[in-house]
Residue, then its C-alpha position, 0 to 999 in steps of 0.5 A: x500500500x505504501x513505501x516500505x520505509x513508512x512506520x506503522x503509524x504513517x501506514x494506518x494513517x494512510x488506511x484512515x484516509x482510504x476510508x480502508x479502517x472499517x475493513x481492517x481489524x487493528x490490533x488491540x494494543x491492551x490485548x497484545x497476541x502471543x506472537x507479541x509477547x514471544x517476540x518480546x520475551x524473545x528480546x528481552x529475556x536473560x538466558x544462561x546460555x545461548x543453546x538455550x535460547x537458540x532452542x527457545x527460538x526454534x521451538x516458539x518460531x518453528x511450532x508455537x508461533x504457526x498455532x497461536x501467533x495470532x491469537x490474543x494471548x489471554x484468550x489462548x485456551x487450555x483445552x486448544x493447547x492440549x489438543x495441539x500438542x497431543x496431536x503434534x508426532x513426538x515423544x510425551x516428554x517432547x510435548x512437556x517441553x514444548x508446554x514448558x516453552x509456551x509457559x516461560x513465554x507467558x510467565x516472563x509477560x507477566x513478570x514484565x507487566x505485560x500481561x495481566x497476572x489474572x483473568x477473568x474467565x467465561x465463567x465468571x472464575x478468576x485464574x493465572x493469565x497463563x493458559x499452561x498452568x491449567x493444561x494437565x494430561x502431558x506427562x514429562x517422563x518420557x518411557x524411552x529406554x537408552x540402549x546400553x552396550x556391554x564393554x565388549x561391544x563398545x570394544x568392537x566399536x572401537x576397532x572400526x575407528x581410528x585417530x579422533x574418532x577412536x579417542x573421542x569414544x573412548x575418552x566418553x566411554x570410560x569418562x562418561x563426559x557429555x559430547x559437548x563437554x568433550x568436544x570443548x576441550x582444549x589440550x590445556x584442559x586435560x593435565x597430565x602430571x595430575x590425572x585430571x581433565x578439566x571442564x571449562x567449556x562446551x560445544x553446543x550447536x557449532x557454538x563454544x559456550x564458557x562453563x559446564x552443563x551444570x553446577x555438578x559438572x565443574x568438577x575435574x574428571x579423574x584420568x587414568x594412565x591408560x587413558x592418558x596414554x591414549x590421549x597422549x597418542x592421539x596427541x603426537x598424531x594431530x597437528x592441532x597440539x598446541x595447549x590452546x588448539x581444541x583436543x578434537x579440532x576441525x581440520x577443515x577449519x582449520x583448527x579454529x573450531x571442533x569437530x561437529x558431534x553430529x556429524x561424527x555420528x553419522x559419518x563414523x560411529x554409527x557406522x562403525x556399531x553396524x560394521x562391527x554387529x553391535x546396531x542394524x539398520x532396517x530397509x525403512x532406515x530404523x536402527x535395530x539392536x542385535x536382539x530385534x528392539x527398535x533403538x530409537x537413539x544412538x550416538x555419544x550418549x549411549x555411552x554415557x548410559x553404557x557406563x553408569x550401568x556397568x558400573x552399577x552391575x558391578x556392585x560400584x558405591x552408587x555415590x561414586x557413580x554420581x560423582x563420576x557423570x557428575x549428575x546433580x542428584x542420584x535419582x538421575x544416577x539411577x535414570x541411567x543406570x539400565x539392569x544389564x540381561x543377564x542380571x535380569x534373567x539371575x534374578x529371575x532364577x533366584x525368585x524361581x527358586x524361592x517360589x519353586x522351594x530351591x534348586x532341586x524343586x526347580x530341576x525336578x519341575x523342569x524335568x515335569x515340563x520336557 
């Protein structure tokens, strides 16, 4: 209608004078829409660290924006949020957090004053201007269970890889460090005369974030000599190994970031678990482990889950094994720590012998059975 330099002001004016702002619905600025708020809770709020906000961009631009972007924020309903998310393909925990994105969005407007804290609803009752608040039914547990290897096979693993690669995995699966906390290691970081490594920095979405994940996780990893042997080796072999060069830098950068984890995974690891009999990929391109169960993630992190129930099957203190993944609470500690097959199926022969009155009984109705 007008040049594109025009304000919004100049541009309605212009509307007015065409006679043309009885056909067009202005926008009430005591009822700002949630497209209103998210861009401003977008602008003005203080993230800890950029992933974060970077997630919270994609997730109210890409999904929540598209849905209720138009819609006058206080009048967003419970029930159409709910319907929205049960109907978008994801896990339930997914859609928890998704609810909890569209909340924070809601919550800092209100904090900010630009939202009334309450409203009066149709029904005359009085509640939180906050819609979320009062969505129930989407559960935050998640029933995804991590696939977890036996150190044979995360062995088997091992030999199809080489250099980077071979380390990197390595240094996860005995350290338990995130992806991201190793691929922002420096060479200053890991302290050979010590036995330590240091966690200062992560590497998340090609962004080098100052700081660990969390308040648990500043505190240094222990190094055996054996794994300082490896990453002495590896090392000797890269040209970046001065003590500011990325332990697992890019070569096509040239050093001046790391390696992208994502792209390992795909081009080396997974490959490398299906070469070596740990992982099968379908004809649809579903993973399968070597008993038939879909797995629905592997990567980086499946170590980590690797690692916690090892040591749990193997009578470790569970605190040690806290302290090792650095998890702020223990119950997290036991989120990870999976029950090994053969634990299951020797506990299962205890309570048959229990049940059955010892082992002779057992025989005896095993026998029966043949």
């Amino acid at each position: 209608m007008g040049p594109d330099t025009w304000t919004d002001k100049e541009g309605w004016l212009e509307v007015g004078k065409l006679g043309l702002d009885k056909l067009v619905k202005k926008p009430d600025p005591r009822k700002p829409t949630f497209f209103d708020i998210a861009q401003y809770c977008l602008a003005n709020k203080e993230f800890k660290k950029p992933s974060t906000k970077g997630l919270h961009e994609q997730i109210i631009n890409n999904l929540i924006i598209p849905q209720f972007g138009d819609d006058v924020a206080v009048e967003v309903k419970p029930r159409a949020i709910k319907v929205w998310l049960k109907g978008v393909d994801v896990e339930e925990s997914t859609r928890s957090k998704y609810k909890a994105v569209m909340s924070s969005v809601y919550s800092f407007a209100i904090s900010e004053e630009v939202l009334p804290a309450i409203v009066q609803l149709e029904d005359g009752n009085f509640a939180t201007a906050n819609p979320c608040s009062r969505v129930k039914g989407i559960a935050s547990v998640s029933d995804y269970e991590a696939m977890t290897l036996e150190p044979e096979q995360t062995y088997r693993v091992l030999e199809q890889l080489k250099h980077l690669e071979y380390t990197l995995v390595l240094l996860i699966a005995v350290t338990g460090l995130r992806m991201s906390e190793a691929l922002g290691l420096r060479w200053m970081d890991i302290l050979f005369d010590k036995g330590l490594i240091k966690i200062r920095r992560t590497y998340v979405h090609n962004v080098i974030q100052d700081g660990p994940k969390t308040r648990a996780s500043k505190t240094s990893v222990e190094m055996h000599p054996l794994l300082a042997a490896a990453l002495t080796n590896w090392k000797e072999q890269t040209v970046y190994s001065k003590p500011e060069d990325y332990v697992f830098a890019s070569g096509k950068l040239n050093g001046e970031k790391p390696r992208v984890g994502a792209m390992i995974v795909q081009d080396y690891l997974k490959p490398a678990a299906v070469k070596s009999g740990v992982i099968k990929i379908g004809p649809d391109g579903r993973t399968f482990d070597t008993d038939g169960a879909e797995v629905k993630r592997f990567g980086f992190h499946t170590f980590r889950h690797s690692l916690a129930s090892f040591l749990m099957a193997e009578g470790e203190n569970p605190a040690v094994i806290q302290a090792t993944l650095r998890h702020t609470r223990l119950d997290m500690t036991m989120y990870y720590s999976h029950a090994r097959k053969a634990q299951k199926r020797e506990a299962q022969g205890r309570v048959l012998e229990a049940v059955l009155g010892g082992e002779r009984v057992l025989q005896r109705e095993l026998n029966s059975i043949q």
